[in-house]
C-alpha positions in Angstrom: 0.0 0.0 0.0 2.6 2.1 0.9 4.4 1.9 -2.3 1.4 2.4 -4.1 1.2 5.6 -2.5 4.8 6.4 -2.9 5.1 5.8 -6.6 1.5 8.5 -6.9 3.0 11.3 -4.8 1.6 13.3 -7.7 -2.5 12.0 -7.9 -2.5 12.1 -4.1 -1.0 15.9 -4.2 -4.3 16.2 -6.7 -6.5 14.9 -4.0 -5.5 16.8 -1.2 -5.8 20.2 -3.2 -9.8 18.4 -4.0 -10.3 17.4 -0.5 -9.2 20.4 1.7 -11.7 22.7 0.5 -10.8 26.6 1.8 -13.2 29.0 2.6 -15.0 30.0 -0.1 -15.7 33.6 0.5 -13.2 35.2 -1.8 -12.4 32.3 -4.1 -14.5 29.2 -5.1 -14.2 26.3 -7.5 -16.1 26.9 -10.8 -19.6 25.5 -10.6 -19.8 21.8 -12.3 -23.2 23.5 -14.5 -20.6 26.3 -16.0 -19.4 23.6 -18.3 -18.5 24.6 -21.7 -20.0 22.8 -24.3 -17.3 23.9 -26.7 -15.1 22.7 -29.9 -12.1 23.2 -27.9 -12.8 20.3 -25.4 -9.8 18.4 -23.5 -12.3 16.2 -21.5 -15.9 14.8 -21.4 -17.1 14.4 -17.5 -20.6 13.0 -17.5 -21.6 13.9 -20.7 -20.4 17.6 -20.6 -17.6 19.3 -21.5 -14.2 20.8 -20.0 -13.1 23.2 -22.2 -9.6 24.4 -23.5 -10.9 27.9 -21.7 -11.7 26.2 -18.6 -8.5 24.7 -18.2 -6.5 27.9 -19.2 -8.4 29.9 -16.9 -7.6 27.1 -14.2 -4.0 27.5 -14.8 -4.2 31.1 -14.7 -6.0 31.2 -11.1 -3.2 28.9 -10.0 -0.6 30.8 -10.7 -2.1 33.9 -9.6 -2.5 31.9 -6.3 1.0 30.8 -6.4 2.5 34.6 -7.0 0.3 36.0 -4.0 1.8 33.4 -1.6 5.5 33.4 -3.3 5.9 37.3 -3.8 9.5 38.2 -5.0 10.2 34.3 -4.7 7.6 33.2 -7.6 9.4 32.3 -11.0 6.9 31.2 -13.3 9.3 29.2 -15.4 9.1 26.8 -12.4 5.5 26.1 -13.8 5.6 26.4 -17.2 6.2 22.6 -17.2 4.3 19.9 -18.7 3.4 17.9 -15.2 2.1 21.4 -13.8 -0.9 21.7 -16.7 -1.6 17.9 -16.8 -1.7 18.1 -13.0 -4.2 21.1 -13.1 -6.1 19.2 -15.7 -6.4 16.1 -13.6 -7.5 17.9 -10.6 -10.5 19.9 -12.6 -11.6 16.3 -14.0 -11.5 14.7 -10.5 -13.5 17.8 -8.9 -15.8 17.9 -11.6 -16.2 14.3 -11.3 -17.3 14.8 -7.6 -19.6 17.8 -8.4 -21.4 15.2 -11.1 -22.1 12.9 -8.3 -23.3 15.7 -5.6 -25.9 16.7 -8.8 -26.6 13.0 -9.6 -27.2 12.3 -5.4 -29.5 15.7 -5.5 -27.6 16.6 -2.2 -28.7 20.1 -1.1 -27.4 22.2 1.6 -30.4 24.0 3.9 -31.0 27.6 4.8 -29.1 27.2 8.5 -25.8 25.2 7.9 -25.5 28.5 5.0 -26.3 31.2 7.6 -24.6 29.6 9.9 -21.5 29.4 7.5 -21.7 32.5 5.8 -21.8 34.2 9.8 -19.0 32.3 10.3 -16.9 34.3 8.4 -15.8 36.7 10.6 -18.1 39.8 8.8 -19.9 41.3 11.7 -19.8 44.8 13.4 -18.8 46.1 16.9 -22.5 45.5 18.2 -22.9 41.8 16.9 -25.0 42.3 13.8 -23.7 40.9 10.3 -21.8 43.7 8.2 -24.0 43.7 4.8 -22.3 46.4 3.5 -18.8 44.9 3.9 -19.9 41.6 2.6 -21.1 42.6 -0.1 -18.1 44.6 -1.4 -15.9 41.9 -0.9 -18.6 39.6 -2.8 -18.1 42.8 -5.7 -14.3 42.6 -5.9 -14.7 39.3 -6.6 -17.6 40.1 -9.5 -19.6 38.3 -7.4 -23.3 39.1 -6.2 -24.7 37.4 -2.8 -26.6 34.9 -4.9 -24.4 33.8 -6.9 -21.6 33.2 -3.6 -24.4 31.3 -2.0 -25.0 29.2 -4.6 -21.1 28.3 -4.6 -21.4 27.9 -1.2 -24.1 25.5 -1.3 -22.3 23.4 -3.3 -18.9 23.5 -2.1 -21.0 22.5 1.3 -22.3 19.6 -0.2 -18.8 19.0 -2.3 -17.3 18.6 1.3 -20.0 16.4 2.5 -19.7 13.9 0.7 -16.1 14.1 0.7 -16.0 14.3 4.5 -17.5 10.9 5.0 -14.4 9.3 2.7 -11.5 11.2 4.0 -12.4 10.1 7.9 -13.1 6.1 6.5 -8.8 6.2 6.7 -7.3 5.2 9.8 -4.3 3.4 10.6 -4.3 0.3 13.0 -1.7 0.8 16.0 0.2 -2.3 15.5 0.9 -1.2 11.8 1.8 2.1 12.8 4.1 0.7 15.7 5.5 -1.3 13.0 6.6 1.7 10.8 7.6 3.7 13.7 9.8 1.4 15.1 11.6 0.5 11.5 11.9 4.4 11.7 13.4 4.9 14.8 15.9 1.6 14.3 19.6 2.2 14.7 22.1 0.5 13.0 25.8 1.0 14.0 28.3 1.1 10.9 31.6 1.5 10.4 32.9 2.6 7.2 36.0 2.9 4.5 36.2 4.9 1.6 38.6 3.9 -1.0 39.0 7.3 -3.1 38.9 7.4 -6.5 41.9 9.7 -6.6 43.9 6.5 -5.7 43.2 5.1 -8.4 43.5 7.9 -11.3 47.4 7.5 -11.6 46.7 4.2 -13.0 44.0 4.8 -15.5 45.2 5.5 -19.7 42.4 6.4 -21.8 42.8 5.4 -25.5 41.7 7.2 -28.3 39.3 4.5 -29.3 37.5 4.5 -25.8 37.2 8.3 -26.4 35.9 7.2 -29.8 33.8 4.0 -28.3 32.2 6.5 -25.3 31.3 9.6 -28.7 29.4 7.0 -30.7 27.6 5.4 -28.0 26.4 8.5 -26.2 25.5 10.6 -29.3 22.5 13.0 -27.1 24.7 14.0 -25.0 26.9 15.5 -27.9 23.4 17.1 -30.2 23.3 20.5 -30.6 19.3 21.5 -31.5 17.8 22.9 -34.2 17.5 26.8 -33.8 15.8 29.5 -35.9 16.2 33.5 -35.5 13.1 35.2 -36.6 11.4 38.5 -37.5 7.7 38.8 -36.2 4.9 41.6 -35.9 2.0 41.6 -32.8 -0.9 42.8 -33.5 -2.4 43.0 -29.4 -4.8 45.1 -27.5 -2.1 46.9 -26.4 -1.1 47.6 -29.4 -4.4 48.6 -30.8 -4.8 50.7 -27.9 -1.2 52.7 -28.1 -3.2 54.1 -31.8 -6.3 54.7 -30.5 -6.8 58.7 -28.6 -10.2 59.8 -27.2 -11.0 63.5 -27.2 -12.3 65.7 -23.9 -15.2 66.7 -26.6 -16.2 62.7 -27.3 -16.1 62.3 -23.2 -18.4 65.4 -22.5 -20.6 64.2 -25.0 -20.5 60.7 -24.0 -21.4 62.1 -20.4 -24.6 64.2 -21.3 -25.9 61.4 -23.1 -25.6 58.5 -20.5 -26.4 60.8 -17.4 -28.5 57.9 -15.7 -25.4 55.9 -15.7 -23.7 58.3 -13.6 -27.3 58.8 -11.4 -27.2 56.9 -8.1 -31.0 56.9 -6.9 -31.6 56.9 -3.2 -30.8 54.2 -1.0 -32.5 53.1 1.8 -31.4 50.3 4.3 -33.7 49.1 6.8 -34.2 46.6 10.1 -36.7 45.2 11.1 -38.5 43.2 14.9 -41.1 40.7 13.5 -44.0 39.5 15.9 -45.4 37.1 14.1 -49.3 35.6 13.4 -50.4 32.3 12.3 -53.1 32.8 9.1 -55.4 31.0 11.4 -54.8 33.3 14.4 -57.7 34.1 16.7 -58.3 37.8 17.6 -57.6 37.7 20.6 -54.0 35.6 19.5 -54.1 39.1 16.7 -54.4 41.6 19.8 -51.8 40.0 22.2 -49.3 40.0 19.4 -50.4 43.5 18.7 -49.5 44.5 22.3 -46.6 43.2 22.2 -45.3 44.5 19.2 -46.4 47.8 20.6 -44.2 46.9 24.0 -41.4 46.1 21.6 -41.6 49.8 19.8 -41.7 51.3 22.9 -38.5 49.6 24.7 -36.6 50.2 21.4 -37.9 53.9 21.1 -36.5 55.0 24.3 -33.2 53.4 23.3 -32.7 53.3 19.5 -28.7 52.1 19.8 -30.0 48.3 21.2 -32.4 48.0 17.9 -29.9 45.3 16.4 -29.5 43.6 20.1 -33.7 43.7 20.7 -33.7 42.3 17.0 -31.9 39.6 18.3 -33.7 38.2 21.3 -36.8 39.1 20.3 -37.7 39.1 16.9 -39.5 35.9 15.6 -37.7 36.4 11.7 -34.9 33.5 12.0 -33.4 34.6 9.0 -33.3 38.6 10.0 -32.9 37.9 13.5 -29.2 36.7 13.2 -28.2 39.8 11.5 -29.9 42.5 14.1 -33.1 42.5 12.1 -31.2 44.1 9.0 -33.0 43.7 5.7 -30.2 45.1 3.5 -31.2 47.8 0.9 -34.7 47.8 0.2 -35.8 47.2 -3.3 -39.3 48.3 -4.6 -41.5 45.5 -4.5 -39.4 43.1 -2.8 -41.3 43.7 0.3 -45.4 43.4 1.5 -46.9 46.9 0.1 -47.7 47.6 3.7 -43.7 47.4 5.2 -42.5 49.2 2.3 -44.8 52.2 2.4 -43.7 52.7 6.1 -39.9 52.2 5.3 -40.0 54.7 2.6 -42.0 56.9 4.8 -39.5 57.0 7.7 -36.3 59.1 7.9 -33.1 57.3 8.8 -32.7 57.0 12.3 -37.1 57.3 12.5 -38.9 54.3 14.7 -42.1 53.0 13.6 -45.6 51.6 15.2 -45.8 48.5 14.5 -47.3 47.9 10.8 -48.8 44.4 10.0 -48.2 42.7 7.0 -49.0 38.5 6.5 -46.4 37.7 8.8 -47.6 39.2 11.6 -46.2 43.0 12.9 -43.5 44.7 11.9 -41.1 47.5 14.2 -38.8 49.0 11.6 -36.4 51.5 11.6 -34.3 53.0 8.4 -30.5 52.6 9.5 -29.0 54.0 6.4 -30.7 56.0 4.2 -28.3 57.5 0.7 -30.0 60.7 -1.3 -29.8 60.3 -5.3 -26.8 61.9 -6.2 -25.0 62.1 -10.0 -21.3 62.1 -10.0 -19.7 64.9 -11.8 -18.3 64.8 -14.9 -14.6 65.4 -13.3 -15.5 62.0 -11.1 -16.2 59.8 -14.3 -13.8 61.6 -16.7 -11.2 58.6 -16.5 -13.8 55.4 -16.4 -15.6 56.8 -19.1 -12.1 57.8 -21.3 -11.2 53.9 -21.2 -14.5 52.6 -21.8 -14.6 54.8 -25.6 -11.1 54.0 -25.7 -11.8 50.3 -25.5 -14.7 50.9 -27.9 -12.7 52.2 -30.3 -10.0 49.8 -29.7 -12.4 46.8 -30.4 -13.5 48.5 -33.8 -9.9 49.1 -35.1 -8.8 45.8 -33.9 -11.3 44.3 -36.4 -10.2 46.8 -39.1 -6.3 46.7 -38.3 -6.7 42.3 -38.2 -8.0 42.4 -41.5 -5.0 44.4 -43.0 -2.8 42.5 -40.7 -3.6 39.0 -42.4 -4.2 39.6 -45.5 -1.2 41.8 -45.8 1.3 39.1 -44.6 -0.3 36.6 -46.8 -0.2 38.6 -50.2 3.3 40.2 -49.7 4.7 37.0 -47.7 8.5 37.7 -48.3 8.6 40.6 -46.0 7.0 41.5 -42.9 7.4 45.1 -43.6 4.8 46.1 -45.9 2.4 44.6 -42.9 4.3 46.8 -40.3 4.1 49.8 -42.6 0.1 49.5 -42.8 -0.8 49.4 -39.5 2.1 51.0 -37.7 3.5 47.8 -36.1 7.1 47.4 -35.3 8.8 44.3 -36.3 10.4 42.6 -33.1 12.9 39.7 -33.7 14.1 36.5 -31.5 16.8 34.0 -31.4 17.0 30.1 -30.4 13.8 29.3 -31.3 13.0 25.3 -32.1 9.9 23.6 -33.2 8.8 23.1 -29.8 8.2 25.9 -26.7 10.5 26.4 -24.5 10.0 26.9 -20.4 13.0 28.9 -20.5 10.6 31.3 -22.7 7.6 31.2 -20.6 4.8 33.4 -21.9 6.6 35.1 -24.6 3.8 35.2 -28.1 6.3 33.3 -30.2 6.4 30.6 -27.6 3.5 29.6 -28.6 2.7 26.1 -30.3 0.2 27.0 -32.8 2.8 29.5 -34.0 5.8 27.0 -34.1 3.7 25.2 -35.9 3.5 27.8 -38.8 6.9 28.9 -38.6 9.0 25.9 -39.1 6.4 25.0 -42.1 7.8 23.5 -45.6 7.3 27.0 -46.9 8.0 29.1 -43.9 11.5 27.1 -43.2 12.5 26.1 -46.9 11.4 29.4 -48.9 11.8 32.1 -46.0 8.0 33.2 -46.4 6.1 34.5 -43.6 3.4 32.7 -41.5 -0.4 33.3 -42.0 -1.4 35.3 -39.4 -1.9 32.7 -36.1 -4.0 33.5 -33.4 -1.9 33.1 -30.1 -5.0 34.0 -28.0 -8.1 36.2 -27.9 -7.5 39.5 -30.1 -4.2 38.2 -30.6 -2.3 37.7 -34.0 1.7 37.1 -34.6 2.8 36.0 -38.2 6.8 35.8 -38.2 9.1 34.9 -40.9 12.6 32.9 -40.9 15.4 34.9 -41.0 18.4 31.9 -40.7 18.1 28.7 -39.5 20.2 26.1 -38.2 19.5 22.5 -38.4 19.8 20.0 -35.8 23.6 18.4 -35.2 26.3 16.8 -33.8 29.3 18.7 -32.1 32.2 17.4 -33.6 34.6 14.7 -31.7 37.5 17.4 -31.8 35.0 19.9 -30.2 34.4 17.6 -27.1 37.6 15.2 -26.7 38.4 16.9 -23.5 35.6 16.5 -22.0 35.3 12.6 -22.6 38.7 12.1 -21.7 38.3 13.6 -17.9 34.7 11.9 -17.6 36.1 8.2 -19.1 39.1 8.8 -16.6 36.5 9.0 -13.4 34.8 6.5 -14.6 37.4 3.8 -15.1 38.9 5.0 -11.9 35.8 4.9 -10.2 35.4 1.2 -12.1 38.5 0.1 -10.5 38.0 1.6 -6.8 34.9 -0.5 -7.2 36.6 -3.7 -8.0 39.4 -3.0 -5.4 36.7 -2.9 -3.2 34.3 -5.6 -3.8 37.7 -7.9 -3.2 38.1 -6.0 0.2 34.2 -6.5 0.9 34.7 -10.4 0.3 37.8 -11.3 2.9 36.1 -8.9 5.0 33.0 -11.2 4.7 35.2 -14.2 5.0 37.9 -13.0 8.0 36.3 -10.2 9.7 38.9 -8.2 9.1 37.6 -4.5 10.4 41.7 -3.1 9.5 40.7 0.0 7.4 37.2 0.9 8.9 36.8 3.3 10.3 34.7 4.2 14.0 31.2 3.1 15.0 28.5 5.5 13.9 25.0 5.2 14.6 22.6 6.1 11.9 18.4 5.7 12.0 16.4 7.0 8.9 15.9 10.6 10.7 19.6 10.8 11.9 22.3 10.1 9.0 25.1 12.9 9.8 28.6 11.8 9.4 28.2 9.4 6.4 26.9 9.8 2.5 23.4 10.1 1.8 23.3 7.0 -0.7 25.4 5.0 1.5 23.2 5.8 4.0 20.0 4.6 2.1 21.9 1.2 1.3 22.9 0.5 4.7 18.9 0.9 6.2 18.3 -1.2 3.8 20.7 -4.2 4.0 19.4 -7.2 5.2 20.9 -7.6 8.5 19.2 -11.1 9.7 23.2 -12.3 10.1 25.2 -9.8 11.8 28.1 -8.4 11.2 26.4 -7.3 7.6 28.0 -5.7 4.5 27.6 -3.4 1.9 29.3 -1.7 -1.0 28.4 1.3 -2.4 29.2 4.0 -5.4 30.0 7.6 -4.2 30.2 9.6 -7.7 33.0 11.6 -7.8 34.5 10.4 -4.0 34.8 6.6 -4.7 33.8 3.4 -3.4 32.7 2.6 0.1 32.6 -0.1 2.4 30.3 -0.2 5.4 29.9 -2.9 8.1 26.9 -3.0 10.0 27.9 -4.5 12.8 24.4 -3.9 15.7 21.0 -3.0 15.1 19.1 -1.4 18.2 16.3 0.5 19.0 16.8 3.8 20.6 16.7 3.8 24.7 14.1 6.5 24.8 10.6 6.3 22.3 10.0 9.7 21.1 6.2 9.6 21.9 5.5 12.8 20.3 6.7 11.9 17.1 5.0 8.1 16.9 1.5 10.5 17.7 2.8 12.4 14.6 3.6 9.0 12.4 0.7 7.7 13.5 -1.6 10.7 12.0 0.5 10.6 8.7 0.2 7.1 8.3 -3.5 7.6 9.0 -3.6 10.2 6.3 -1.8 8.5 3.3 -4.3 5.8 3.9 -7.7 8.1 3.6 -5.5 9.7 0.6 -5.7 6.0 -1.2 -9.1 5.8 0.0 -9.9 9.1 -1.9 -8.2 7.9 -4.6 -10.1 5.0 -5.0 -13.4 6.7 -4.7 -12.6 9.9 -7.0 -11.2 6.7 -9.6 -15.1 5.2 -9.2 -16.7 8.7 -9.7 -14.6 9.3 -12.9 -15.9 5.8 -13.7 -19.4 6.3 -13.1 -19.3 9.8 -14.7 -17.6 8.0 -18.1 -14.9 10.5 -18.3 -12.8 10.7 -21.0 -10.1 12.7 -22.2 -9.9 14.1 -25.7 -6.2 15.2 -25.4 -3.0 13.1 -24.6 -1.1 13.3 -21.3 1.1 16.3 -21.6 3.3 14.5 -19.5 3.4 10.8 -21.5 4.4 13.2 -24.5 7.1 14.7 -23.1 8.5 11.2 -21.9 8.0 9.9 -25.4 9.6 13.1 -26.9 13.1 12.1 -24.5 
């Protein structure tokens, strides 16, 4: 089991980024019903699609994630790797594959465990009652509305519900764990001799036919790549935009036309103490509830600071209650005719008699109340500059595109005419090859699709420029050839030198071996410890004092017959000889730390368990992928 586990570090990384589910009030998965029924599909979960988009946009969020917790430490070339996409593929496929089964179980998350999250938060003011106001603007920096976050929420709830009951099935049983812990903690004492390989280089004569032998058998190591400069022009938003001006006259105008843009109507925000009446209520039930709604009034008249607390103890809306009786901003019609007539009769800070409604009687008061107001044009000048200019941008992108392609089609053995109609520059770049590099990262030319064009028959035999490729949305590059290189082999001469020195370590290294596998065997034979040197007592967490290999081989040996050997390469130092000569456990148990191995153990075991499960789902949800592993290619490519 615990090999299996070992040899899928990376699916079980996958799982845990599934299983831990953060809070979700800033950022949430994206809903399993956003699916993209689109051409550009890399996979097919339950009959719907995950689209190329989708799993850009995933990669994007990740790395935005990654650069907020790195700061100055984030490289993105760390990332720009094969295994990082197929690994943010894989972990949309298995998510998605959960959310299928929440949908196909029809689990649903109830009004309280919401509220009760969503208060949870932390978003509440100095006198207890939830902050509306705050919630909701972190909701909008997030282009959220409180809908749509509680719909995310509800199904991130249930995501984690039915992942819950999976991830706690994992535990490990204490005679296994002992086990592991005490194979952790064992000691072995070892002695140890090194025979150095600088011994041994006097003695070694390298020929030129084993300089010759080592060049023909190792040709990869000696391949220089194919490389391509190039000439290319980039026709971007930004570059759109850099031609594109917008006039103080065009802004004014723009301004008198769309003043109910710029028109905030009034606002208000109200809270209200609900007393409420059955339908069926008796009259006399009607009066008492009357009275006390008048009581109510009254005790929250004389001090109008403890509405929100009042609200609290004593008003009979659950769902208001929690927040101090706040309602939010009141919206015409949302309410019974009755309430709203007396909210937008009050002024802010105003108490009223208790008005009844279905529900029973209502005490409200206006907490916030906001006059229309228009901003002035001095306010707006800037948003409303970059929205023409983005206007404007969009309608010249179309017009400049069309130039732009059919200009480096027709006149394909130059890029200038192209740059000369729509005032691009030509930009240039060395060392490309037919496939990107992660030393490149984001750069346009990078780009696969555009590879793909420029090392064309045409493009790479007859110099001509690329059709114009799109790289991404409003985003065109066509390039052109300017010399190429072909793919070779440095030349024996070039790189004699630096066979010669690594055949000479490794024949020395090939005879420190030999001279030691003979010592090894009369040592195995005699006993003979002449040579080795002092006892040293190495576990798997304490291995200072001898080489990190040797270390590894020596946990390892089989020491059911004692004293034990073992021979080991040290590249570059030599060969070594270590004699294990008592195994022990420690005096003292480090209880602490078998609590701690215990957990983990515990934990890789719910991580297989969640394996198994999300493999079922993805199963049961038919998934299939309509793009190779990223990864598989890049092994096949080596």
């Amino acid at each position: 089991m615990f090999e299996y586990i070992r040899t899928h570090q990376k699916l079980m990384q996958i799982l845990l980024a599934i299983v831990i589910v953060p809070s979700f009030v800033f950022v949430g998965v994206s809903g399993y019903q956003s699916f993209d029924d689109s051409a550009t599909a890399v996979a097919k979960i339950d009959g719907k699609t995950l689209s190329q988009q989708d799993w850009e946009a995933a990669q994007r969020r990740q790395l935005d994630n990654l650069r907020q917790r790195m700061g100055q430490q984030y490289d993105q070339k760390l990332f720009d790797t094969p295994e990082f996409k197929q690994n943010i593929l894989e972990t949309l496929v298995a998510e998605r594959s959960i959310n299928a089964e929440v949908i196909r179980s029809h689990m649903t998350i109830g009004d309280a465990a919401l509220q009760k999250y969503i208060l949870g938060q932390g978003l509440t003011k100095a006198d207890g009652s939830f902050d509306m106001e705050r919630y909701q603007a972190l909701l909008a920096a997030q282009g959220m509305t409180p809908q749509m976050y509680e719909a995310r929420v509800r199904q991130e709830l249930a995501f984690q519900q039915l992942t819950s009951g999976i991830e706690s099935s994992g535990f490990a049983p204490r005679t296994v764990s002992k086990m592991i812990s005490d194979i952790g903690a064992q000691e072995r004492d070892v002695q140890e001799l090194v025979l150095p390989i600088s011994e041994f280089l006097p003695q070694v004569k390298v020929t030129d036919e084993m300089v010759k032998a080592f060049y023909d058998k190792n040709p990869k190591l000696f391949e220089l790549p194919e490389q391509a400069k190039i000439e290319y022009l980039l026709l971007n938003a930004d570059a759109v935009a850099a031609q594109v001006t917008v006039s103080d006259e065009e802004v004014a105008a723009y301004y008198k036309s769309n003043a109910a843009r710029f028109t905030a109507p009034e606002t208000r925000r109200a809270s209200h103490i609900l007393v409420a009446v059955n339908k069926d209520a008796t009259a006399a039930q009607k009066a008492a509830a009357k009275a006390k709604a008048d009581a109510i009034a009254a005790e929250v008249r004389k001090a109008p600071a403890t509405f929100a607390a009042v609200a609290k103890a004593k008003s009979e809306d659950p769902a208001s209650a929690e927040l101090g009786g706040d309602l939010n901003v009141i919206e015409k019609g949302a309410l019974p005719k009755a309430v709203e007539d007396a909210i937008f009769a009050l002024k802010q800070g105003d108490i009223s008699t208790p008005v009844e409604s279905e529900f029973g009687y209502h005490v409200l008061t206006v907490t916030e109340l906001k006059a229309a107001t228009t901003k002035p044009l001095d306010e707006v000048k800037g948003d409303i500059a970059a929205d023409l200019k983005k206007q404007k941008a969009a309608k010249k992108y179309s017009e400049m595109a069309e130039a732009f392609s059919n200009t480096v089609y027709e006149q394909a053995d130059s890029l200038k005419p192209a740059a000369d109609k729509t005032g691009l520059k030509i930009e240039s770049a060395a060392g490309l090859s037919r496939t990107p590099s992660p030393m490149l990262g984001a750069a346009p030319f990078n780009n696969a699709k555009f590879l793909t064009a420029l090392f064309s028959e045409d493009s790479l035999k007859n110099k001509r420029n690329t059709e114009a490729v799109e790289i991404a949305p409003s985003t065109l590059i066509a390039g052109r050839i300017v010399e190429y290189k072909p793919a070779s082999k440095r030349p024996l001469a070039e790189v004699d030198a630096a066979i010669r020195q690594r055949v000479t370590m490794e024949e020395a290294l090939s005879m420190a071996r030999k001279a030691g596998e003979a010592k090894l065997a009369a040592a195995k034979k005699d006993g003979n410890t002449e040579g080795f040197g002092e006892v040293k007592s190495i576990s798997r967490s304490k291995v200072e004092g001898i080489n990190q290999a040797a270390a590894l081989a020596v946990l390892k040996a089989d020491v059911s017959k004692l004293p034990a050997y073992v021979g080991v390469d040290l590249p570059g130092q030599g060969y070594g000889l270590y004699r294990i000569g008592k195994v022990h456990q420690p005096a003292q148990q480090d209880e602490a730390r078998r609590k701690a191995e215990q957990e983990q153990i515990g934990n890789i075991i719910s991580q297989q368990e969640m394996y198994g499960y999300v493999e079922s789902l993805k199963a049961k949800a038919k998934v299939k992928m309509l793009r190779p592993s990223l990864t598989a290619k890049t092994e096949e490519a080596k």
